[in-house]
MMTF fields as JSON, N, C-alpha, C and O atoms, coordinates in Angstrom:
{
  "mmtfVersion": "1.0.0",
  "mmtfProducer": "UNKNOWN",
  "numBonds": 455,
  "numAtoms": 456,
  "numGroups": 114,
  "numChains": 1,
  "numModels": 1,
  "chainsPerModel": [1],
  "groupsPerChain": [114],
  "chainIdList": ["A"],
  "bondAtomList": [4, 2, 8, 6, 12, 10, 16, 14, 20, 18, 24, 22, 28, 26, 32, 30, 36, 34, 40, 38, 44, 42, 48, 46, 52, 50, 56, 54, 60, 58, 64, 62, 68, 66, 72, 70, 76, 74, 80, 78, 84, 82, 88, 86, 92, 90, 96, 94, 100, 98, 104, 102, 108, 106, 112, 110, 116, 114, 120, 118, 124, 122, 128, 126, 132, 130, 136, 134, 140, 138, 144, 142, 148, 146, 152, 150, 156, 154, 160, 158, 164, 162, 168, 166, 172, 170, 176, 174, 180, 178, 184, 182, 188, 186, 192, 190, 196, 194, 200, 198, 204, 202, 208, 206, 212, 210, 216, 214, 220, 218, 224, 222, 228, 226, 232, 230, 236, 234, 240, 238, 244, 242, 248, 246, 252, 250, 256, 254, 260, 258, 264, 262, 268, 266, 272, 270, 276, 274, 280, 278, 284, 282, 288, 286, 292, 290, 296, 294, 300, 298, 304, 302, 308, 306, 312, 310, 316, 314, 320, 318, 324, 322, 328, 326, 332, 330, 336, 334, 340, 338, 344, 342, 348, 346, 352, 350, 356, 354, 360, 358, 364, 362, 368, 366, 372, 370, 376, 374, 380, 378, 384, 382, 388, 386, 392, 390, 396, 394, 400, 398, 404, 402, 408, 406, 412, 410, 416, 414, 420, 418, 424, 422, 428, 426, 432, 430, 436, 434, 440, 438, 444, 442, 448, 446, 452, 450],
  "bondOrderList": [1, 1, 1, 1, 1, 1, 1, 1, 1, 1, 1, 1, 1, 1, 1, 1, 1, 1, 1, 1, 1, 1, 1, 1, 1, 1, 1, 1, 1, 1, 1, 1, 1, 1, 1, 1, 1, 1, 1, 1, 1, 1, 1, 1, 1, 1, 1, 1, 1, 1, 1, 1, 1, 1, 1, 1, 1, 1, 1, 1, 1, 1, 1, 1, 1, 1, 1, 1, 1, 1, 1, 1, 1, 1, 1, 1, 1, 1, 1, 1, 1, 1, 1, 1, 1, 1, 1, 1, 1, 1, 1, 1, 1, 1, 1, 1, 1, 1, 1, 1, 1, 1, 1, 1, 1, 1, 1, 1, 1, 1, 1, 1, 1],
  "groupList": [{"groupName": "UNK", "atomNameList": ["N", "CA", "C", "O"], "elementList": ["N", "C", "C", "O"], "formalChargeList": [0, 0, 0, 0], "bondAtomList": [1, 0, 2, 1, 3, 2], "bondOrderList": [1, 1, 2], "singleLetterCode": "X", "chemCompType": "L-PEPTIDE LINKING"}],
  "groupTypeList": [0, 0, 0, 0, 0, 0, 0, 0, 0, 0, 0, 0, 0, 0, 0, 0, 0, 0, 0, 0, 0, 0, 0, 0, 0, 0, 0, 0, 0, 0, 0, 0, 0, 0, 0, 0, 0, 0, 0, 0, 0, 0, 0, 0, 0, 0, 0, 0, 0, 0, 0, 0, 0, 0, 0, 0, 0, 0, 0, 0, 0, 0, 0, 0, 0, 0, 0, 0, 0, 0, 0, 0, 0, 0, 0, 0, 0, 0, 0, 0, 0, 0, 0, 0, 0, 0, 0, 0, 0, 0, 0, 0, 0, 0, 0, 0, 0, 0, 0, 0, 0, 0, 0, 0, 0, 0, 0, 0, 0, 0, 0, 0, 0, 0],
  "groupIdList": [1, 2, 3, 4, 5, 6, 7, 8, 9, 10, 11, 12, 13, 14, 15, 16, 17, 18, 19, 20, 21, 22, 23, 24, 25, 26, 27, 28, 29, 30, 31, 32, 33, 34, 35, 36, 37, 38, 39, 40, 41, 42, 43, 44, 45, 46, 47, 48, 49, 50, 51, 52, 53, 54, 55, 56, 57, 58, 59, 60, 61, 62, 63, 64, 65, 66, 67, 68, 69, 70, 71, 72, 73, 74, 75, 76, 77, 78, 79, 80, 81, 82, 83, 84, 85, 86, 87, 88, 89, 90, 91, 92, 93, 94, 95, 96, 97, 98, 99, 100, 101, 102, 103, 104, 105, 106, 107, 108, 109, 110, 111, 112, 113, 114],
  "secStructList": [7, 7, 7, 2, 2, 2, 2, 2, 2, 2, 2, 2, 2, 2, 2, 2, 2, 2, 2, 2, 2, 2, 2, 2, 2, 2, 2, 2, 2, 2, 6, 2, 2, 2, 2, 2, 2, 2, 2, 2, 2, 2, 2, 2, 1, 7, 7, 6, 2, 2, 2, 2, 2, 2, 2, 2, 2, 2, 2, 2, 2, 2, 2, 2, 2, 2, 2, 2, 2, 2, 2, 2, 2, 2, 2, 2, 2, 2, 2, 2, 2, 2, 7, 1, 2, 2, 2, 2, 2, 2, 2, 2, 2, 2, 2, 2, 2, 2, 2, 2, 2, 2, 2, 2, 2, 2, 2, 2, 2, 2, 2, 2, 7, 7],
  "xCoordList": [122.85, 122.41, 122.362, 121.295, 123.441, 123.464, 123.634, 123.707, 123.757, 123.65, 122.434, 121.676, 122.058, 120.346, 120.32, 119.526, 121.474, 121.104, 120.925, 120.549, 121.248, 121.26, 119.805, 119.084, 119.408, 118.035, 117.095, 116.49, 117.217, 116.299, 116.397, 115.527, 117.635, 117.385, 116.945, 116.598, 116.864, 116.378, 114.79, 113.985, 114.536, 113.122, 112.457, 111.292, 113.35, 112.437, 112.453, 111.615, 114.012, 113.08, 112.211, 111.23, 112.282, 110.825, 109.484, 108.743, 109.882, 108.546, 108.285, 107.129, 109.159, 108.958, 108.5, 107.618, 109.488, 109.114, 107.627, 106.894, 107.357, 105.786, 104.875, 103.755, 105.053, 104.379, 103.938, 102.93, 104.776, 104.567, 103.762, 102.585, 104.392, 103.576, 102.237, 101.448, 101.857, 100.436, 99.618, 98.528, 100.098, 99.697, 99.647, 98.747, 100.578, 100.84, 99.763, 98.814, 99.895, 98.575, 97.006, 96.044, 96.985, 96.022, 95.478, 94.285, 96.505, 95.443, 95.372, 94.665, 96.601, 96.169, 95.032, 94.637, 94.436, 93.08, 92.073, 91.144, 92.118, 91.076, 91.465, 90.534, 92.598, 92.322, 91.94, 91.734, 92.049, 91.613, 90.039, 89.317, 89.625, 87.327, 87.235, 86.236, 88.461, 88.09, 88.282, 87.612, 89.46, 89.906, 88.499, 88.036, 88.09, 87.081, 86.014, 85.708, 85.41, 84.284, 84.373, 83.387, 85.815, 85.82, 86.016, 85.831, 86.45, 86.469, 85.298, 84.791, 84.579, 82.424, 82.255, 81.893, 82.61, 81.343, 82.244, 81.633, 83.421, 83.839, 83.544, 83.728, 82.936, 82.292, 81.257, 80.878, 80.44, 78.671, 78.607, 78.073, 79.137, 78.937, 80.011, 80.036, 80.663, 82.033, 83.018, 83.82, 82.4, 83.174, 84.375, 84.594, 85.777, 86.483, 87.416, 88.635, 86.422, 86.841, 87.01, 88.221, 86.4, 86.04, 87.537, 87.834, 88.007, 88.975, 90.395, 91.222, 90.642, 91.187, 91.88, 92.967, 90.724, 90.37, 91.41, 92.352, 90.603, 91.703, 92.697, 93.218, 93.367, 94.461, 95.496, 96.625, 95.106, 95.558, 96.141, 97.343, 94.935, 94.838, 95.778, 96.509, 95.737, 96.022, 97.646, 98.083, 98.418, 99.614, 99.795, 100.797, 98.814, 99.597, 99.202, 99.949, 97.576, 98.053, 99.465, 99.947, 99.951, 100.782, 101.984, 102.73, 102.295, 103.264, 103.218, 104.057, 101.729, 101.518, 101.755, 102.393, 101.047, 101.886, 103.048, 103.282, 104.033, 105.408, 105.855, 106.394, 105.549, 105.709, 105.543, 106.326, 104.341, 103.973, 104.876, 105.437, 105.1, 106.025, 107.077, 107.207, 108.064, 109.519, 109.231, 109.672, 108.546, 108.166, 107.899, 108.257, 107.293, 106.947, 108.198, 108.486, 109.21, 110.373, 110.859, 110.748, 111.551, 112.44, 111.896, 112.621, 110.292, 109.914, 110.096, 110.452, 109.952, 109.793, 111.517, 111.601, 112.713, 113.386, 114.197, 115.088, 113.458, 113.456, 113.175, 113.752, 111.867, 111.924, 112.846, 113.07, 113.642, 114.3, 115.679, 116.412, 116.008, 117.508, 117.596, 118.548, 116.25, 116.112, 115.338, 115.265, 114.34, 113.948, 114.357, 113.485, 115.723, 115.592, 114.782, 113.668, 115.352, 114.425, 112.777, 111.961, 112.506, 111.036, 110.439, 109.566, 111.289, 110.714, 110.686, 109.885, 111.797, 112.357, 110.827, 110.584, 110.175, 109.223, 107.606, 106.648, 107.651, 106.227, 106.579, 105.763, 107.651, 108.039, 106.807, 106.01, 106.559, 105.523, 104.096, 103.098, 104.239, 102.785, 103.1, 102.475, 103.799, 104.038, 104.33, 103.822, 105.38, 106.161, 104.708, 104.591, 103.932, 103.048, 102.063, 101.801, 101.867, 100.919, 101.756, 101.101, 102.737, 103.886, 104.159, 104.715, 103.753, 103.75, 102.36, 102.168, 101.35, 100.45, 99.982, 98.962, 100.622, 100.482, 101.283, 100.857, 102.276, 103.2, 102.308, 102.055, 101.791, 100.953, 99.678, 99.451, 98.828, 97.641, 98.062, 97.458, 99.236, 99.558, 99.658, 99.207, 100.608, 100.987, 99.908, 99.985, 99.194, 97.854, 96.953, 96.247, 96.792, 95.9, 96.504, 95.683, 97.689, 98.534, 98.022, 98.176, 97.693, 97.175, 96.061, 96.034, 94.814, 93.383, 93.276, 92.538, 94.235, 94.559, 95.591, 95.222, 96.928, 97.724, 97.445, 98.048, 96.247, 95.825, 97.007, 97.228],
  "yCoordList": [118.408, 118.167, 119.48, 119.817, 120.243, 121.138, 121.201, 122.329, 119.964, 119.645, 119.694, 118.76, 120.492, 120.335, 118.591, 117.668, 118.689, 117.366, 116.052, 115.028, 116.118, 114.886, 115.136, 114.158, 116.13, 116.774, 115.724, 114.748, 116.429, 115.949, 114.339, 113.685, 113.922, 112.183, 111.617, 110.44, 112.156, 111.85, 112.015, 111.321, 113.174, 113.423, 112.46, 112.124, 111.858, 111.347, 109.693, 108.794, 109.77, 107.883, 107.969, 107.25, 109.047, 108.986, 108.231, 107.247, 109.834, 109.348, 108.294, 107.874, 107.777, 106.436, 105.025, 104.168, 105.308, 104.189, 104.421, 103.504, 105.946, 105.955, 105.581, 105.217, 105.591, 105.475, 103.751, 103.209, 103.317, 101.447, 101.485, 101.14, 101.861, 101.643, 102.198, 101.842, 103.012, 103.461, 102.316, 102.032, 101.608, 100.862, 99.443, 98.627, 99.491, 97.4, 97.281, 96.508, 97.968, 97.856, 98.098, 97.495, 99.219, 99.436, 98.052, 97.961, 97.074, 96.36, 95.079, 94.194, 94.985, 93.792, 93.883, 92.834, 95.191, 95.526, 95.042, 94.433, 95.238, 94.855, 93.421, 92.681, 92.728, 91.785, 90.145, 88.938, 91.243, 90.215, 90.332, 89.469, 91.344, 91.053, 90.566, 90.847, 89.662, 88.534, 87.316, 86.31, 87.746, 86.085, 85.827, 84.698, 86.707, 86.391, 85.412, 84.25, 86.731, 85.955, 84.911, 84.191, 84.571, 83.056, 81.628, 80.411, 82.614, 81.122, 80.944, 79.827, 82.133, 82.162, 80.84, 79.673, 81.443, 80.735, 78.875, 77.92, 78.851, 77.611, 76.595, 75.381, 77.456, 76.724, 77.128, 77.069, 77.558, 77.455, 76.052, 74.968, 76.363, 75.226, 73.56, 72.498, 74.254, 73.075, 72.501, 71.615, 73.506, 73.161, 73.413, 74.622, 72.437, 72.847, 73.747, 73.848, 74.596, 75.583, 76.438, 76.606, 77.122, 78.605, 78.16, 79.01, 77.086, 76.678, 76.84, 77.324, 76.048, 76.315, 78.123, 78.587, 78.496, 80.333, 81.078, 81.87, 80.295, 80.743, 80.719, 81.733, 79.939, 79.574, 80.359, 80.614, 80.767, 81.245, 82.435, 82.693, 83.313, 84.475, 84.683, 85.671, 83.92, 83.768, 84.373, 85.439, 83.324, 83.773, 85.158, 85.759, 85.771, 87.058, 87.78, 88.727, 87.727, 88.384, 88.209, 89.275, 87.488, 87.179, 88.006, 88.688, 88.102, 88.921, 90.386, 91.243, 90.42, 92.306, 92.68, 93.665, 91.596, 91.915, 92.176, 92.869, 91.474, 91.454, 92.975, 93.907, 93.002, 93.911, 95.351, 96.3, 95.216, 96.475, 96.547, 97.641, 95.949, 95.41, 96.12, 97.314, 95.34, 96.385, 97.644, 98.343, 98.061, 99.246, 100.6, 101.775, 100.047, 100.857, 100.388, 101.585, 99.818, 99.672, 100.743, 101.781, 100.785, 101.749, 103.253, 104.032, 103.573, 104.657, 105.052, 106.23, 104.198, 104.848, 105.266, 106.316, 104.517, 104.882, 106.257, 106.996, 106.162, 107.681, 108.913, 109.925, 108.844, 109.935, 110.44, 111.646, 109.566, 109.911, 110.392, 111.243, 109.547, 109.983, 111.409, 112.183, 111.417, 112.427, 113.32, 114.185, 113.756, 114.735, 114.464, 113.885, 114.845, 114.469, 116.089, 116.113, 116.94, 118.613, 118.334, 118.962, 117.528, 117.677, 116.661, 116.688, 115.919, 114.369, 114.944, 114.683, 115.898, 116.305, 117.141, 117.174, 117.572, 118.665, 117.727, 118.064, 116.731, 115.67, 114.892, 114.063, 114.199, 112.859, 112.642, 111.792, 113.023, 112.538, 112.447, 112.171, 112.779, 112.617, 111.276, 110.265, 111.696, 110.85, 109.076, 108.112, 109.203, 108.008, 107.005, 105.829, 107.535, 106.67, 105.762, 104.588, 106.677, 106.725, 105.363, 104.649, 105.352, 104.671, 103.368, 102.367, 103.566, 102.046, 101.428, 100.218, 102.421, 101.639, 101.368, 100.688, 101.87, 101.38, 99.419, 98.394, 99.743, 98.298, 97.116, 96.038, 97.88, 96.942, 96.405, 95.196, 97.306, 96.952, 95.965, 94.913, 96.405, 95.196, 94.011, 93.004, 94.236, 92.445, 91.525, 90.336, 92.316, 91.744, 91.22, 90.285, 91.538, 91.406, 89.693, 88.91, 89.288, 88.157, 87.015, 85.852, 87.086, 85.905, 85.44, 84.209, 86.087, 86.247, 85.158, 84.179, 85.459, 84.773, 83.192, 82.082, 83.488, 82.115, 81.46, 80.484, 82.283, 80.68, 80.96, 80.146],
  "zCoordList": [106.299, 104.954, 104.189, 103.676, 104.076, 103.152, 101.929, 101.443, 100.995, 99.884, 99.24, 99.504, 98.499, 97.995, 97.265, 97.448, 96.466, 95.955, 96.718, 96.148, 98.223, 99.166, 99.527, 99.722, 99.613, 99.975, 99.281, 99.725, 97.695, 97.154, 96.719, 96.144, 97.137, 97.011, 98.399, 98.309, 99.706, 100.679, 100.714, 101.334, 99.843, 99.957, 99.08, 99.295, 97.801, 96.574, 97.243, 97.162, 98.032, 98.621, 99.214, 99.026, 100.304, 101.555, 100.404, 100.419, 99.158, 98.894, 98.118, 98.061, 97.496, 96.95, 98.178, 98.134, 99.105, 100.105, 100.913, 101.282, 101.103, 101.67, 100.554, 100.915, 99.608, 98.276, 98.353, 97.899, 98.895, 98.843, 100.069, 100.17, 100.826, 102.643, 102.583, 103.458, 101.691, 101.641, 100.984, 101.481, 99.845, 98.959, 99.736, 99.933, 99.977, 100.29, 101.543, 101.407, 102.637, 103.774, 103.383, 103.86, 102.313, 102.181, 101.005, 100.717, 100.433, 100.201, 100.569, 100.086, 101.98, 102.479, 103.552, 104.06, 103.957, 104.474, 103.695, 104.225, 102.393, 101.593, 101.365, 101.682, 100.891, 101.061, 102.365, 102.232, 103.625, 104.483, 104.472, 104.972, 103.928, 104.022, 102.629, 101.967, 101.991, 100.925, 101.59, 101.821, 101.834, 102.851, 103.931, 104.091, 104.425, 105.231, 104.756, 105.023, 103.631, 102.815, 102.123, 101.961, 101.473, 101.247, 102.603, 102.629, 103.497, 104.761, 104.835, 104.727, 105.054, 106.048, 104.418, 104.571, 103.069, 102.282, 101.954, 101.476, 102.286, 102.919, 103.798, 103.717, 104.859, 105.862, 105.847, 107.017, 105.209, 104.67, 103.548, 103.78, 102.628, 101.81, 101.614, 100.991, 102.526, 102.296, 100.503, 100.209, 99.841, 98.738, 98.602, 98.681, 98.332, 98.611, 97.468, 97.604, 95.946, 95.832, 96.636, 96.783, 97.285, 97.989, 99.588, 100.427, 99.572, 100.343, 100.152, 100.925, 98.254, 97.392, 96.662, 96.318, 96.735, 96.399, 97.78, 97.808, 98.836, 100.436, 100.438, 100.902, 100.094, 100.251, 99.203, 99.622, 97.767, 97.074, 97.628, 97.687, 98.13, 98.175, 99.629, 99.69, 100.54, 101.603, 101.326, 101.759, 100.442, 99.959, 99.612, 99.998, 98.841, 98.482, 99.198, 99.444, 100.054, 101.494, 102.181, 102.563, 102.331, 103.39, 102.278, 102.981, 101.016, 100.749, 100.813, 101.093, 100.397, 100.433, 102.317, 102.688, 103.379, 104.476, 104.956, 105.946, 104.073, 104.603, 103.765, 104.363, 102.436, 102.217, 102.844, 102.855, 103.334, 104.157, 105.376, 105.441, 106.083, 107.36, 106.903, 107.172, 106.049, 105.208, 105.271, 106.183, 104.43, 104.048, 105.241, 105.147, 106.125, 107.491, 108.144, 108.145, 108.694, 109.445, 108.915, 109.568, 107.544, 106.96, 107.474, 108.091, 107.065, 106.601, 107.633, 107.619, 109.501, 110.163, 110.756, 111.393, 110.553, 110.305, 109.744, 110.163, 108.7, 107.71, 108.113, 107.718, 109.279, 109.933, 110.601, 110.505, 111.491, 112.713, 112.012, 112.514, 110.434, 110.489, 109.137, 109.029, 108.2, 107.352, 107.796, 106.923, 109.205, 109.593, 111.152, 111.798, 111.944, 113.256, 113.778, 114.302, 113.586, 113.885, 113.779, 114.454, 113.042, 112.928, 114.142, 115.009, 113.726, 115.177, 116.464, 117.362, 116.491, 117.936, 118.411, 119.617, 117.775, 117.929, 118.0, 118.695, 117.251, 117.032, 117.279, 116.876, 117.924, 118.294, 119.467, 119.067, 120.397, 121.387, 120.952, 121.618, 119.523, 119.333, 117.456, 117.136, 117.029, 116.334, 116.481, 115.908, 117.52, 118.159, 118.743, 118.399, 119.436, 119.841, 118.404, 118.146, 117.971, 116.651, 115.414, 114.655, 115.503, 115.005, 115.612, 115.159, 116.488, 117.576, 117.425, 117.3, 117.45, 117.093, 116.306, 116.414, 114.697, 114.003, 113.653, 113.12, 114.179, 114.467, 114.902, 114.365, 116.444, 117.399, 116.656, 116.662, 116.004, 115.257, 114.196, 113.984, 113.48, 112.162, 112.457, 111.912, 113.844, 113.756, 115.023, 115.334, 115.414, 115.864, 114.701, 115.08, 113.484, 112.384, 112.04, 111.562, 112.264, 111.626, 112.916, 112.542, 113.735, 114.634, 114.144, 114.182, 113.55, 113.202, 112.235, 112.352, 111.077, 109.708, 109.954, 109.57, 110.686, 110.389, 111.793, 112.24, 112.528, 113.345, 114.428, 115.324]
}
């Protein structure tokens, strides 16, 4: 990559694509302790707004998930083929960290679709 200009379009997707992967997880975290609190006050009161409300939200959880999913495949991608020198050096400490980030996500998706 001795082109500065390949440089700096490799560097400006990273950061556009980490830019989503920070965002899309971080608010389907927040939105599963809504989904929560509307199931608990679902099955406290049985109305079937707060069921209704679930279900809504349920959906765009489930897109900001997938989104996040995309988003982390590529990025992690991105490391290996726009920094291989750097991986080569933190790969044993990165690579694990990367897996478990994978392993933790798609453990979170049993909890919710049952």
């Amino acid at each position: 990559m001795d082109n500065p200009d390949l440089l700096l379009l490799a560097r400006t997707q990273f950061g556009i694509n980490i830019a989503f992967h920070i965002l899309f997880p971080t608010l389907t975290i927040a939105l599963a302790w809504f989904l929560l609190f509307f199931r608990v006050q679902y099955a406290r009161t049985r109305d079937a707004t707060w069921l209704a409300t679930y279900k809504l939200w349920l959906k765009i959880f489930a897109l900001t998930f997938a989104m996040g999913v995309v988003s982390g495949i590529t990025m992690s991608f991105q490391f290996g083929t726009n920094w291989p020198g750097y991986m080569l050096k933190v790969g044993n400490i990165a690579g694990p960290l990367l897996a478990y980030e994978v392993l933790t996500a798609f453990f979170w998706k049993p909890l919710f679709w049952g």
